[in-house]
N, C-alpha and C positions, 0 to 999 in steps of 0.2 A: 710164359712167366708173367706173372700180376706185375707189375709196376707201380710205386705210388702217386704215378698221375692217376692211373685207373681206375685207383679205388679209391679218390676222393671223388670221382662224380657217384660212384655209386654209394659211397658212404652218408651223401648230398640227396642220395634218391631215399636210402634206408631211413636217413631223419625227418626226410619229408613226410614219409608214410606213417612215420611212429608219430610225428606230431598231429598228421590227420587222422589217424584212429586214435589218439587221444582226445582230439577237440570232439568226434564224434558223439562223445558221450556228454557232451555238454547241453544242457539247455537253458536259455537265459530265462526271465520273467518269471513270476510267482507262483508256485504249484498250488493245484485247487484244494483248498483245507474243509471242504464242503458251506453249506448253506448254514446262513447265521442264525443261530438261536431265537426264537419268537414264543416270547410267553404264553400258554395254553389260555390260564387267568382262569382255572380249575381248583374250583375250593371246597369240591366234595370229594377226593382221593383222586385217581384217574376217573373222573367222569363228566359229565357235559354240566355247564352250571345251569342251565335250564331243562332239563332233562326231567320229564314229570312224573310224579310217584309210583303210577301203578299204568301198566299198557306196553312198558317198556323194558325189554332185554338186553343189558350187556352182554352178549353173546358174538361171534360172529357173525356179520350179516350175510346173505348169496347176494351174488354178484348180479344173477337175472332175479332182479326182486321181484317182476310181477308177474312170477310163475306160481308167488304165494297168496294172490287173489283168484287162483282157482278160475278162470278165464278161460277156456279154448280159445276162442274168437281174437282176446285182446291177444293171448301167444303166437298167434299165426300174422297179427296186426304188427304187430312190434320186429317178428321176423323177418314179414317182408320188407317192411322199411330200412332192417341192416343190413339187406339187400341188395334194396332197389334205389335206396333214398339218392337224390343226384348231389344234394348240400356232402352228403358219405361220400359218394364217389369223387366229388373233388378233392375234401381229404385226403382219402388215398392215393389219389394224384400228386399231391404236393408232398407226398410221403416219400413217393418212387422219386420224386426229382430230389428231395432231398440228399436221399441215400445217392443217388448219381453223382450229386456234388462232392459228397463223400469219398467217393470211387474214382471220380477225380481227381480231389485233392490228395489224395495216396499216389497216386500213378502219377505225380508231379515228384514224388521221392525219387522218382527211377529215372533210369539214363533215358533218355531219346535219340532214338536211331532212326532214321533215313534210310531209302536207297532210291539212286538214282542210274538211268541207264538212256543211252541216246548212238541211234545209226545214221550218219552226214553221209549223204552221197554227192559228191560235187562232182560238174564238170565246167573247165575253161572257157569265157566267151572267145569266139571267132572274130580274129578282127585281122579277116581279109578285105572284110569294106572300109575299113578305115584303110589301106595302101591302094586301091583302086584308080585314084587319081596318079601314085606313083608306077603304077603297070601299065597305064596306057603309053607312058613314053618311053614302054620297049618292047620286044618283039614278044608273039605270042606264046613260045617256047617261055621265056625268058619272066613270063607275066604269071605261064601257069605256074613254074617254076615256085618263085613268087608266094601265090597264092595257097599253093597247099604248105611252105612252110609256115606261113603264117594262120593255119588253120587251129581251133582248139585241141588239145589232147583230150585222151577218152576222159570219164567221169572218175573222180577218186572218191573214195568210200574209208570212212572211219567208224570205232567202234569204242563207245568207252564204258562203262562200268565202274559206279563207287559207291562207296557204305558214308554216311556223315551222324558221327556219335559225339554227343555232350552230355554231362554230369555236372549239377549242382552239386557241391558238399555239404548237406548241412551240417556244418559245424558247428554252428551255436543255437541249433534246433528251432530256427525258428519253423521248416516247414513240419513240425513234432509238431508244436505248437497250433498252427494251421490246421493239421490234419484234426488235432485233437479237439479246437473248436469247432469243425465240420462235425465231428462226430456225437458232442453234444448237442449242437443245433437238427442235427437228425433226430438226435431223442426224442428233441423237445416237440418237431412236428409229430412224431410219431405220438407222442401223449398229448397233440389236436385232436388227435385223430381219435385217439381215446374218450375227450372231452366232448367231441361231436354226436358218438356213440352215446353219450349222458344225455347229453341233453337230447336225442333225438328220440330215445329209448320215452323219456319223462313226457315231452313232447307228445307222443303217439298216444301213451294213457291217458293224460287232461282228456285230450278233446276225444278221447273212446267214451270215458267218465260222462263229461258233458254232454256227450249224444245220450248216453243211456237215461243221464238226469232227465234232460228236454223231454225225452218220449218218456219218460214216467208221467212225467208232471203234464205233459199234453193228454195222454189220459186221463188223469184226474181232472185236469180242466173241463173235459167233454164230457165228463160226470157231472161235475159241477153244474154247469151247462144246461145238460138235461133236467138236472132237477132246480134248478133256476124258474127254466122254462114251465115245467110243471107246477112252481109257485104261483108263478104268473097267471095260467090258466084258472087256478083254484083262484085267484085274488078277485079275477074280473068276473068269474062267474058270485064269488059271495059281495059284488059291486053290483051286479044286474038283480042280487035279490034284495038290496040294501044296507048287509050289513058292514060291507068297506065302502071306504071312499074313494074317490078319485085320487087322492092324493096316495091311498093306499097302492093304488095301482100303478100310476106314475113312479112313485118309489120302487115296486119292483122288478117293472119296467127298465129302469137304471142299473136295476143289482143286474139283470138277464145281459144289457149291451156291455156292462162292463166286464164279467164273465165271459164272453163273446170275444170281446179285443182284447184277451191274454195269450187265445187262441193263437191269431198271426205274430205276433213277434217267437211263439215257440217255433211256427214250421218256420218261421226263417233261422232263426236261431241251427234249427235239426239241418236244414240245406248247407250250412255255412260248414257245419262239424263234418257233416259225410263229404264235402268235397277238400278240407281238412286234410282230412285222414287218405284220402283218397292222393292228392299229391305229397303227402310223405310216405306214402309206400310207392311213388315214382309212376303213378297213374292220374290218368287224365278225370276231371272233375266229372262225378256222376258215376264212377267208374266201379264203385260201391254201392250203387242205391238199391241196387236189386241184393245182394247182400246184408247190408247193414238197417233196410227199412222198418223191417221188424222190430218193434218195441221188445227190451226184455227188460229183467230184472240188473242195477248193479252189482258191479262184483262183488267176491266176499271179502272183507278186511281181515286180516289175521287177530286173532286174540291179544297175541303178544306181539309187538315190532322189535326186532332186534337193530341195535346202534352202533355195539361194540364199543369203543372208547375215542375220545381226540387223538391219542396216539396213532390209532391204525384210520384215523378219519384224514390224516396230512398225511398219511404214506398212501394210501388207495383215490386221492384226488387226482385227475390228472392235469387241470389247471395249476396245481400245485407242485406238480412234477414237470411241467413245462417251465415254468418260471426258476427252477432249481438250476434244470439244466441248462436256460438262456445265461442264468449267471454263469457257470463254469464255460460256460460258450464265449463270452466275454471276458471272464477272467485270462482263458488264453491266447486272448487277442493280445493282450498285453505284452505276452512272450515273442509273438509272432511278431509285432512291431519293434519290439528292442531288440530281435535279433540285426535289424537294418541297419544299428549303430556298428555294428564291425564287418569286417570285409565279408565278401564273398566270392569263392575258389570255384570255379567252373574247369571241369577238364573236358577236352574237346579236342577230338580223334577225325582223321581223315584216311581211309583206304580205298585206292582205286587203281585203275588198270586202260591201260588204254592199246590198240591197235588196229592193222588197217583188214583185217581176217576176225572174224569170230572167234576161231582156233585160236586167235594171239592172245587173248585176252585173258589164257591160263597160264604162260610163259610170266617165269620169274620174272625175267630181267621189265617186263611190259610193268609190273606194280609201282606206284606209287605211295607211301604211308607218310602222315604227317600227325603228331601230338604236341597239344600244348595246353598248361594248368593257364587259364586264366582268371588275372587276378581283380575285384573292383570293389573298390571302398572309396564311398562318398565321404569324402575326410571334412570337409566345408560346403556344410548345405545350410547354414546360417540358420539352425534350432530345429528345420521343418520334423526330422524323423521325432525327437525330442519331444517337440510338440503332438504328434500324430500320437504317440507313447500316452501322454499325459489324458489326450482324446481318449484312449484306450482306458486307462482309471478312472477317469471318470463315467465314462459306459457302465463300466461293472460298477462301478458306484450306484449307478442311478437300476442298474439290473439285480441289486442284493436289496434296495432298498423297495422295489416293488415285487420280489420274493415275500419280502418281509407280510408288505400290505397285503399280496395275497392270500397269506397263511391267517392274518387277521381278519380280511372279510370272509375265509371258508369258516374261520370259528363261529364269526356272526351269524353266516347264513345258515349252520347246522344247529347254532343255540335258538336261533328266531322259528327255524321250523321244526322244533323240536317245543318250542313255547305252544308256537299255532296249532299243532298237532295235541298237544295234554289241555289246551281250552275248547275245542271245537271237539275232542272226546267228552266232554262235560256237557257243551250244546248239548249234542246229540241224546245224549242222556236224558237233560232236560225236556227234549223234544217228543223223545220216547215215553216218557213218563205224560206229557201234555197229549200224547196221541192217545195211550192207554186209555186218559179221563173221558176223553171225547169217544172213543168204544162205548165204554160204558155207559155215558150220556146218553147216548142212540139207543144202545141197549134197552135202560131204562123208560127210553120216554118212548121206544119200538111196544113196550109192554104196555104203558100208561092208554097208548092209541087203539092197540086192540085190546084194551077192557073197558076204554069209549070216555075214558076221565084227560085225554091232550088232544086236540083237533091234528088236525093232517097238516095244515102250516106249520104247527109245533115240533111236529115231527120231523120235516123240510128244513126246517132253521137248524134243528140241531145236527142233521145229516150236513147241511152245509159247511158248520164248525167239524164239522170230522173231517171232511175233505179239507179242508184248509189246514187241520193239524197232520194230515197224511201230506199234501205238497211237502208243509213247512220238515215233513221230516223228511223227505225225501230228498228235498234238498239240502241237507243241512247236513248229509250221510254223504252227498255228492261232494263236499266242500270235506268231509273228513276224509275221503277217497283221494281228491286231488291233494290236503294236505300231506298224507300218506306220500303220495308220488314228490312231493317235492324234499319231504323227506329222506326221500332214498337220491335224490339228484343232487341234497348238499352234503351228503355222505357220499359222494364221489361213484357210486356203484353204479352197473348198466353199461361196463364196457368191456370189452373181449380181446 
């Protein structure tokens, strides 16, 4: 029969429990309401306000943009670097520890259980030499006697066995809270890791670019060069028959050395690029030369570049997705610290078993159990948690307010290379149009010479101005290439 002493401790147990699965569902501090609004500052519909008239597609862009310069070489370039690259593979390391932290911080929601187990073998010291001096004043009977009662008994042996269990409650979620800023700070490394992937993708094409520019343009130099040198010849032979001067010859003399020392800063230039490229694809310097030595042609630029819109340029950044999620990472801190202002309920469980047999240690009566909720609430810490709270808004203060900035400089840098890209398509044009002239210069004055009406200097000089408008376009294609590439690295694209 119940009694009602009986059932007020259990009636004391049943409200305990209803009131701790109702605080369970409590969480204190702020819920995250997402990233705060940052003005595009877009005054042609959704589209980029530098954004140049013609060359340009709102379209989707691909993710591997420089698959659409038609490249083998640079594809196999770029691949081995998201490889091999070591700046990646740290990334990824601080990725995995991330996520660990995360896996952590969850497995701090759960009980913690122990076990412990220990076998004592004792045996009594013998303290027949301590009575030694009492034996000799009796007889030997009477001594041995004596001595073997005072000898040690055999060795005793124990055996004990026990479980040690505790539970945090959270009741006022702050370890929610916890877990849930671990889990945005994992994001946020994981869209480093993103970001690394960008830049390292952009990275590997510049300097492919720039090797390809250098050994163009070292070719054309060594044409140059030659026919420099061929002036030269003709200058000093029409000097030995009088009709140049020294001074003629001196002057092209000058043009020939200076021709000459354009030469070495390109192969240094080309040394620099190939070992470059050679330790971004996690290789030792040189480690491309038999590879990448060969002069070719630059890549192809596409017709059209696709942009797509600022919209999907701040969702696909992942600088921009890192700093989203440091805010929400901070915003939880907030929760996590003001759960500190109210108690905290630990239950903490003891089962064990003890005896002097192995065997014993399954016998009922051998157990031991002990439970107890404990209770701790720092009721007078004189402001510090308070304080530590207020640390906590203002973190996410200063973490929404460089979201902000970030979303502002990805605008700049996608509207700036979006400017650089529609004027250096115009260069280039110009350049194109300036080389054409210089064809047909050569052309004309190639005919003027074999029908005996321009000398062979004439001809030389104007072959000279072709080469210099073939560098000047070559490079100036090289500088639309790499604008290109950084075009697609302020567009966030380039990572997997």
């Amino acid at each position: 029969m119940t009694t009602p002493e009986s059932r007020t401790p259990r009636a004391l147990l049943l409200a305990l429990l209803a009131s701790i699965t109702a605080l369970s569902g409590c969480t204190v501090g702020p819920d995250y309401r997402g990233a705060p609004n940052v003005p595009t500052g877009t005054t042609h519909g959704n589209a980029f306000v530098r954004a140049p008239v013609t060359g340009i597609a709102t379209t989707p862009a691909p993710s591997q943009w420089w698959t659409t310069l038609h490249d083998p070489q640079l594809n196999a370039l770029i691949d081995a670097a998201l490889a091999h690259n070591q700046n990646l593979q740290a990334a990824q390391a601080r990725l995995r520890q991330s996520r660990e932290q995360l896996q952590q911080q969850r497995a701090k929601a759960l009980p913690s259980v122990s076990v412990d187990a220990a076998a004592v073998r004792l045996r009594e010291p013998d303290t027949s030499l301590l009575q030694s001096s009492q034996s000799s004043n009796n007889n030997g009977s009477q001594s041995g006697q004596a001595t073997g009662a005072s000898r040690g008994r055999g060795p005793l042996q124990l055996y004990t066995a026990d479980f040690d269990a505790s539970w945090e409650l959270d009741l006022f979620g702050g370890m929610r809270r916890a877990t849930e800023s671990a889990s945005a700070q994992a994001d946020a490394v994981e869209a480093d890791l993103a970001d690394t992937q960008v830049s390292l993708a952009a990275e590997v094409a510049q300097a492919y670019i720039g090797l390809r520019d250098q050994q163009q343009r070292l070719v054309l130099a060594n044409q140059s060069t030659e026919l420099a040198q061929k002036t030269l010849t003709l200058v000093q032979q029409r000097r030995a028959r009088g009709v140049a001067s020294d001074a003629d010859v001196e002057r092209q003399t000058t043009q020939v050395e200076n021709t000459r020392a354009t030469l070495i800063p390109l192969d240094e230039q080309i040394t620099e690029s190939l070992d470059q490229l050679a330790v971004l694809t996690g290789q030792a310097p040189g480690a491309l030369d038999q590879e990448l030595s060969a002069p070719k042609p630059l890549p192809t630029l596409p017709a059209s570049v696709s942009i797509d819109d600022p919209a999907t340029m701040l969702r696909q950044r992942p600088d921009i997705r890192a700093a989203e999620r440091r805010l929400a990472s901070s915003n939880a801190q907030i929760g996590q610290h003001t759960a500190d202002l109210f108690p905290k309920v630990t239950l903490m469980g003891f089962l064990g078993s003890t005896g002097i047999n192995p065997a014993d240690l399954a016998k009922k009566s051998a157990f031991t159990w002990l439970g107890v909720p404990y209770l701790q609430w720092d009721v007078f810490d004189f402001g510090r948690t308070r304080s530590t709270v207020r640390q906590a808004e203002a973190s996410r203060d200063e973490a929404a307010a460089k979201y902000s900035q970030t979303v502002l400089a990805a605008l700049q840098d996608a509207n700036n290379a979006l400017s650089r890209y529609g004027h250096q398509r115009e260069s280039v044009a110009r350049l194109q149009q300036i080389e054409s002239s210089a064809n047909r210069s050569e052309m004309l004055m190639h005919q003027r010479y074999d029908a005996g009406a321009s000398s062979l200097i004439d001809l030389m000089d104007t072959q000279r101005t072709q080469f210099s408008a073939q560098q000047n376009l070559v490079e100036g294609q090289a500088d639309l290439l790499k604008d290109f590439v950084s075009l697609q690295k302020s567009l966030g694209l380039g990572w997997q």
